[in-house]
N, C-alpha and C positions, 0 to 999 in steps of 0.2 A: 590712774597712775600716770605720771609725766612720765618722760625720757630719761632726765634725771636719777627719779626716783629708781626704775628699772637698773640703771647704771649699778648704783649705790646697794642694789640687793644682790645685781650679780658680782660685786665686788667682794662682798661680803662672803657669797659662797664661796666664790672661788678661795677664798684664805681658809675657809674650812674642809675643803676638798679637793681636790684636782680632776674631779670627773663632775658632772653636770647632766642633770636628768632630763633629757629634751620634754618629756611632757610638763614638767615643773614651768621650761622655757616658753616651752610653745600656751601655755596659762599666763606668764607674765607678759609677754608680746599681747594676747586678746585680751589684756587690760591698761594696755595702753591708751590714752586719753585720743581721742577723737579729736581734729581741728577744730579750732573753737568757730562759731559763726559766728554772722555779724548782727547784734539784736536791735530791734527795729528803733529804741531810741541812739542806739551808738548809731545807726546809718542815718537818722532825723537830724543826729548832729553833723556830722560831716555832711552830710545836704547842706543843713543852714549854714553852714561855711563855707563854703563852693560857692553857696548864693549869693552870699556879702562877700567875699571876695571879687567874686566876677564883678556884683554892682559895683565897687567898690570902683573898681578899674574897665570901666563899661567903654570907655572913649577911647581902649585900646583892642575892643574884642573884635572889631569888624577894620578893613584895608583901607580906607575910605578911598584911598588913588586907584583901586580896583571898580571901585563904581561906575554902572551904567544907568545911564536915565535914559528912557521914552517919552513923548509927549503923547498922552491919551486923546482919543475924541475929541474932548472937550476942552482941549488946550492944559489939560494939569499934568504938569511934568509927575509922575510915576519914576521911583525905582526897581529896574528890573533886574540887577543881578548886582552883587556886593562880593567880596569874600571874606572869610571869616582869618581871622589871626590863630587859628591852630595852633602853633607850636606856643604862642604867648598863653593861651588858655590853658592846655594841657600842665605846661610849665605849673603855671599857680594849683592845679587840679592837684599832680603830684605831691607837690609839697603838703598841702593841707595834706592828702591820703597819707602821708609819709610818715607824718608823726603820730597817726595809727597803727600803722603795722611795725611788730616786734619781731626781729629778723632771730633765727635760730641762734645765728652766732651770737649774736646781745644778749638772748637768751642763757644760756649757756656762761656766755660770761658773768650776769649775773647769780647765777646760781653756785658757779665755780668764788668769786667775790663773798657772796651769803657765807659759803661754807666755809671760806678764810676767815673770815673777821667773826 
């Protein structure tokens, strides 16, 4: 049973009643729908997009003017410390994540919408 749904039956009593049977209540609360998780191809997918995104934009994940080199034994310059463009990655992370999650209120809007039309 969604939120919704729950709304939509206690509305329902209420127009037939004015009193409300808490064990009735406390029965439609413990069937209320559980968060939905995230199933393992929905997370494969938004993987493989984070992936091709980042590769996508690879030449802006790392500082490059944050760079440090050493020269090893052997004369071959080595990099020893970089840093990462954080807020630029995060940034694209979000977004991909973003048009996965269904916020309550859009929720709700939709269902408020369904039941209009």
């Amino acid at each position: 049973m969604k939120k919704q749904e729950l709304i939509e039956q206690l509305t329902t009593a209420k127009t037939l009643t004015s009193t409300v049977d808490i064990d009735k209540m406390i029965e439609m609360i413990k069937q209320l729908e559980t968060p939905t998780t995230i199933t393992p191809e929905l997370g494969n997918e938004i993987v493989t997009r984070i992936e091709r995104c980042l590769e996508h934009n690879n030449d802006r994940l790392v500082n490059t003017d944050s760079a440090e080199f050493g020269i090893d034994y052997d004369n071959r310059i080595e990099l020893e410390r970089v840093d990462l463009e954080i807020d630029f990655i995060m940034e694209h992370i979000i977004t991909i994540v973003d048009e996965y999650v269904v916020l309550e209120d859009e929720d709700e809007e939709n269902s408020t919408e369904e039941a209009a039309n």
